[in-house]
C-alpha positions in Angstrom: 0.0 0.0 0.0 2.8 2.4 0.4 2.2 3.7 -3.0 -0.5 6.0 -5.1 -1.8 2.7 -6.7 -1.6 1.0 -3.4 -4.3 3.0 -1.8 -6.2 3.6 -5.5 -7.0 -0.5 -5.9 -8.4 -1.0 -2.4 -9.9 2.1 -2.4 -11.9 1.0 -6.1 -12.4 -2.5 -4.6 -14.5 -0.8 -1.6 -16.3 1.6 -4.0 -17.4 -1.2 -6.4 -18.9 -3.3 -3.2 -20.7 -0.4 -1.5 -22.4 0.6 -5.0 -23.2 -3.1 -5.1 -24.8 -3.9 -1.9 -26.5 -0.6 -2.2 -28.1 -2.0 -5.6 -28.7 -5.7 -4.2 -30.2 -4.4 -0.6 -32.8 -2.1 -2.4 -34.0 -4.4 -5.3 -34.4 -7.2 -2.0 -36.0 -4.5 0.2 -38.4 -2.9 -2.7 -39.2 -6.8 -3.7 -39.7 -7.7 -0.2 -42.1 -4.4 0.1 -43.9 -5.3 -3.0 -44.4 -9.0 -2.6 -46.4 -9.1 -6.1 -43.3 -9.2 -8.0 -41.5 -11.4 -5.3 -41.6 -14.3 -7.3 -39.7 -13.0 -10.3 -36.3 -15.4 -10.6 -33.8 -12.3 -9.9 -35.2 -12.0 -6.3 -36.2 -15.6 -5.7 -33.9 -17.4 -2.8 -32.1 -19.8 -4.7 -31.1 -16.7 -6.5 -30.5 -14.4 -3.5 -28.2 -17.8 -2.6 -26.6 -17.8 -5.7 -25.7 -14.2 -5.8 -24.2 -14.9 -2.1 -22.2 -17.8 -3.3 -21.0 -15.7 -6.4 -19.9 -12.6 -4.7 -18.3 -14.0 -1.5 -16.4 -16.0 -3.7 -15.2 -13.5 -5.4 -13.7 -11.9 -1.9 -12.2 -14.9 -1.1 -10.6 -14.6 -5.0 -9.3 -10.9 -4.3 -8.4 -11.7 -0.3 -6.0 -14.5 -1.7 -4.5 -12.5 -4.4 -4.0 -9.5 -2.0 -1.7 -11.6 0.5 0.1 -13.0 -2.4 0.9 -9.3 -3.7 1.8 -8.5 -0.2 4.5 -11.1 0.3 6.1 -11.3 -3.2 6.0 -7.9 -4.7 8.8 -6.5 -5.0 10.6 -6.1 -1.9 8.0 -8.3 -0.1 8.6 -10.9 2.9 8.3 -13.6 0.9 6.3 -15.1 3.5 9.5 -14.4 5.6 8.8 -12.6 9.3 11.8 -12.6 11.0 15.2 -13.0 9.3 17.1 -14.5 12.4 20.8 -13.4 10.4 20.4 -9.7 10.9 18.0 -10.1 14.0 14.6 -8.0 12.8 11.5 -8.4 11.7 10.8 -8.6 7.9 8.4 -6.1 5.9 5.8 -5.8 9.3 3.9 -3.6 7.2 3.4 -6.2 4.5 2.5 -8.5 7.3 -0.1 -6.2 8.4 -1.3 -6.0 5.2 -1.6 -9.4 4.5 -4.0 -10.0 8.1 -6.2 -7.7 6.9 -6.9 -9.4 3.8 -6.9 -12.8 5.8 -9.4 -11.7 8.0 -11.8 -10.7 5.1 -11.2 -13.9 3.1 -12.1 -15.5 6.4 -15.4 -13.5 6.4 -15.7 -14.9 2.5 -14.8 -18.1 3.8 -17.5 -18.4 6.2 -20.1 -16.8 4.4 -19.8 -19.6 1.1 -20.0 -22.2 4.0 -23.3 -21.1 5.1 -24.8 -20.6 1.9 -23.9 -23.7 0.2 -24.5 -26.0 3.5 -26.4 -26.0 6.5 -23.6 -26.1 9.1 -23.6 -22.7 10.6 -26.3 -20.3 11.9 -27.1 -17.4 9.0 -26.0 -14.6 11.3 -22.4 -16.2 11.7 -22.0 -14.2 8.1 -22.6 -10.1 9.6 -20.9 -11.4 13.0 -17.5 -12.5 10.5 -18.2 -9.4 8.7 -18.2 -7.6 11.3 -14.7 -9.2 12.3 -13.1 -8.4 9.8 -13.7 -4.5 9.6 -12.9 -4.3 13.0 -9.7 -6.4 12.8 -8.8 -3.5 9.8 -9.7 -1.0 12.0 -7.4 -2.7 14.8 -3.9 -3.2 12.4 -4.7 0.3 11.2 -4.8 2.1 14.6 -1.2 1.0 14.9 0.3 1.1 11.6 0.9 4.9 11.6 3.8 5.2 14.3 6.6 7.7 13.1 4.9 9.0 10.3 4.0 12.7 9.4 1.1 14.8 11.3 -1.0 15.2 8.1 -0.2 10.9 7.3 -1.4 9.9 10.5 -4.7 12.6 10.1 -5.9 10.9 6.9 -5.8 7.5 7.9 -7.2 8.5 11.4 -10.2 10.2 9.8 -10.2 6.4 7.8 -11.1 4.5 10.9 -14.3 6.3 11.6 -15.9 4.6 8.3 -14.1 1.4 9.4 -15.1 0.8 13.2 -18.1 2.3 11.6 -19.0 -0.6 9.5 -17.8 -3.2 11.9 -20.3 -1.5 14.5 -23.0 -1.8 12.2 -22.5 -5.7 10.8 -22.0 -6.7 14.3 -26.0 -5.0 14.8 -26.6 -6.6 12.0 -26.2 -9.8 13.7 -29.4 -9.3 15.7 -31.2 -6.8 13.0 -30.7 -8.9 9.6 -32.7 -7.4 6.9 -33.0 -3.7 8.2 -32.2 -1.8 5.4 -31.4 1.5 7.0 -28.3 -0.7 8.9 -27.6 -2.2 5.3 -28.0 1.3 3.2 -25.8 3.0 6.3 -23.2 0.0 5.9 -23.3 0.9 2.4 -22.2 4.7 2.4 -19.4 3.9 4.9 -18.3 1.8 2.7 -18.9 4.2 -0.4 -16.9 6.5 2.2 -14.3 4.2 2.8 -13.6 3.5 -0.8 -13.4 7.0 -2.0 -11.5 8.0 0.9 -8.5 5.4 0.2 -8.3 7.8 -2.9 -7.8 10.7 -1.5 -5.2 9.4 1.2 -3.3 8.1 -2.2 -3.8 11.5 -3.7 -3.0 13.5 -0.6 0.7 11.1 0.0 1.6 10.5 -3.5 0.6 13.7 -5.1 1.6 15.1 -8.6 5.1 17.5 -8.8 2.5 20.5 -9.2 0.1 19.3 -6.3 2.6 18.8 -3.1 0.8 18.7 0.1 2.5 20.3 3.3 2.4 17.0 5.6 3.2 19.0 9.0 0.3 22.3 7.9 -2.1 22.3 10.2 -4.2 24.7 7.8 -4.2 21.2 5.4 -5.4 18.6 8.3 -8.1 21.4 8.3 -9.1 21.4 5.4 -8.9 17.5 4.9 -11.4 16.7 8.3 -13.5 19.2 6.2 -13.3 17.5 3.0 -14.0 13.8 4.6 -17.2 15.9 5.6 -18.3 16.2 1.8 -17.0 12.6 0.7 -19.5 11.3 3.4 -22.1 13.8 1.6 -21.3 12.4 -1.6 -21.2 8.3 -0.5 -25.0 9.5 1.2 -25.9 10.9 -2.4 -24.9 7.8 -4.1 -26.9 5.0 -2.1 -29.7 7.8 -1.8 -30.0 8.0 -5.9 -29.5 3.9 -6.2 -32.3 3.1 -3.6 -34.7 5.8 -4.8 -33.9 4.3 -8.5 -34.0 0.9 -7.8 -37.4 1.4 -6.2 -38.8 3.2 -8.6 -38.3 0.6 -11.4 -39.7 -2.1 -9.1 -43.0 0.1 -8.4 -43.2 1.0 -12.2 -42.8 -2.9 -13.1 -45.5 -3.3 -10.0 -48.1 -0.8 -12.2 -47.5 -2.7 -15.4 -48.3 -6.1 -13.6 -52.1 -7.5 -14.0 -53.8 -8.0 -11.0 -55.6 -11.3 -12.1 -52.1 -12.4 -12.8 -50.7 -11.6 -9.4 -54.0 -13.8 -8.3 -52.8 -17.4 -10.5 -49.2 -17.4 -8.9 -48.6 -20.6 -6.9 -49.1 -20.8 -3.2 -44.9 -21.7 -3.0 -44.6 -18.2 -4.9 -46.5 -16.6 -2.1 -44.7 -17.9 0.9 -44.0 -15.7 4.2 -40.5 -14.9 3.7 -38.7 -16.7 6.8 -34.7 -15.5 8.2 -33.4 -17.6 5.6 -35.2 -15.6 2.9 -33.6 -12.3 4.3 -30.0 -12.6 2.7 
């Protein structure tokens, strides 16, 4: 990470996810809401599992390749922590690193487990979520010894959005389905993702763009810009959920109501916990 594109690539990773849990939440929440359109096959449960399946594996993917990046890229440990010769530790930072992105293909891990198999509780999913946000949180809060004032601002204003998110899966534990927990987890996220940008931009700036790392005048002006990239991560799931809804109500109005009457009775099911993905 100690590089412009190694805050850019987590920071797109964590805007990609936020836009789409913000799109899947609100099509399950407006479906869920409109229960006449429930039985379409995008918002059925053995598509809701699918989806699951699909995108936790897909973390798992991305954890994996991050820890091998980590430990053989240039310079890396090369899965090497203490080089007994010369009596230190190797690359800690790498290390560091490379627990984060354990603990989220952990999270993945878990989560594939419980939707392909019956051998853990649904909520185990948010509760290893939750885990793994806070265990980010955790390496961060002690990754920024010696560095500049302006360094350790940025990534301080960073952990807000991440304890953030681990408070809210961990409520999600108990609360599974609530979309304003979901839509909230969505912005810090959003927040998160765009914020990893603008650490990169702020540390690794452009010959014509330096940034003053000991002005306090620029930690100023940075807590007040982490003000409007929450503002615009609100915006985003804001105009998603109102869109999303409104295409489900408009497919709703075009739906005959003597059609809605014929479904099956296993269309019309009460949705149960397993239902609420």
């Amino acid at each position: 990470m100690g590089s412009f594109k190694g805050h850019a690539l987590p920071g797109t990773f964590f805007l990609i996810t936020g836009i789409w849990w913000t799109g899947k939440y609100s099509l399950w929440y407006a479906t869920r809401r409109n229960k006449n359109i429930g039985s379409t096959r995008l918002t059925s449960r053995a598509s809701q599992r699918r989806l699951e399946i699909i995108e936790n594996s897909v973390l798992l993917f991305f954890s994996f390749v991050g820890m091998l990046a980590e430990q053989f890229v240039a310079n890396g440990p090369k899965l090497h922590l203490y080089d007994f010769a010369e009596k230190h530790w190797e690359q800690l930072m790498n290390w560091q690193h490379s627990t984060m992105y354990l603990f989220f293909g952990l999270a993945g891990t878990v989560s594939l487990i419980i939707h392909t198999t019956e051998a853990a509780p649904l909520a185990l999913d948010r509760l290893m979520l939750a885990i793994a946000f806070f265990n980010q949180g955790f390496l961060f809060l002690y990754h920024l010894h010696g560095r500049s004032m302006l360094d350790v601002h940025v990534h301080q204003l960073l952990l807000f959005a991440i304890f953030g998110e681990a408070i809210i899966a961990f409520l999600e534990v108990f609360h599974r389905g609530n979309i304003i927990l979901e839509l909230l987890r969505c912005s810090l996220t959003i927040l998160q993702g765009s914020w990893f940008w603008q650490i990169g931009f702020v540390l690794y700036p452009s010959q014509s763009t330096d940034w003053d790392l000991q002005d306090h005048n620029n930690a100023t002006f940075i807590t007040m810009c982490y003000s409007w990239h929450l503002a615009f991560a609100m915006l985003v799931v804001s105009v998603l959920y109102c869109t999303i809804n409104c295409v489900v109500r408009s497919r709703l109005k075009r739906t005959p109501p003597m059609e809605m009457g014929l479904l099956k009775p296993r269309d019309r099911d009460p949705e149960s916990e397993d239902e609420i993905l």
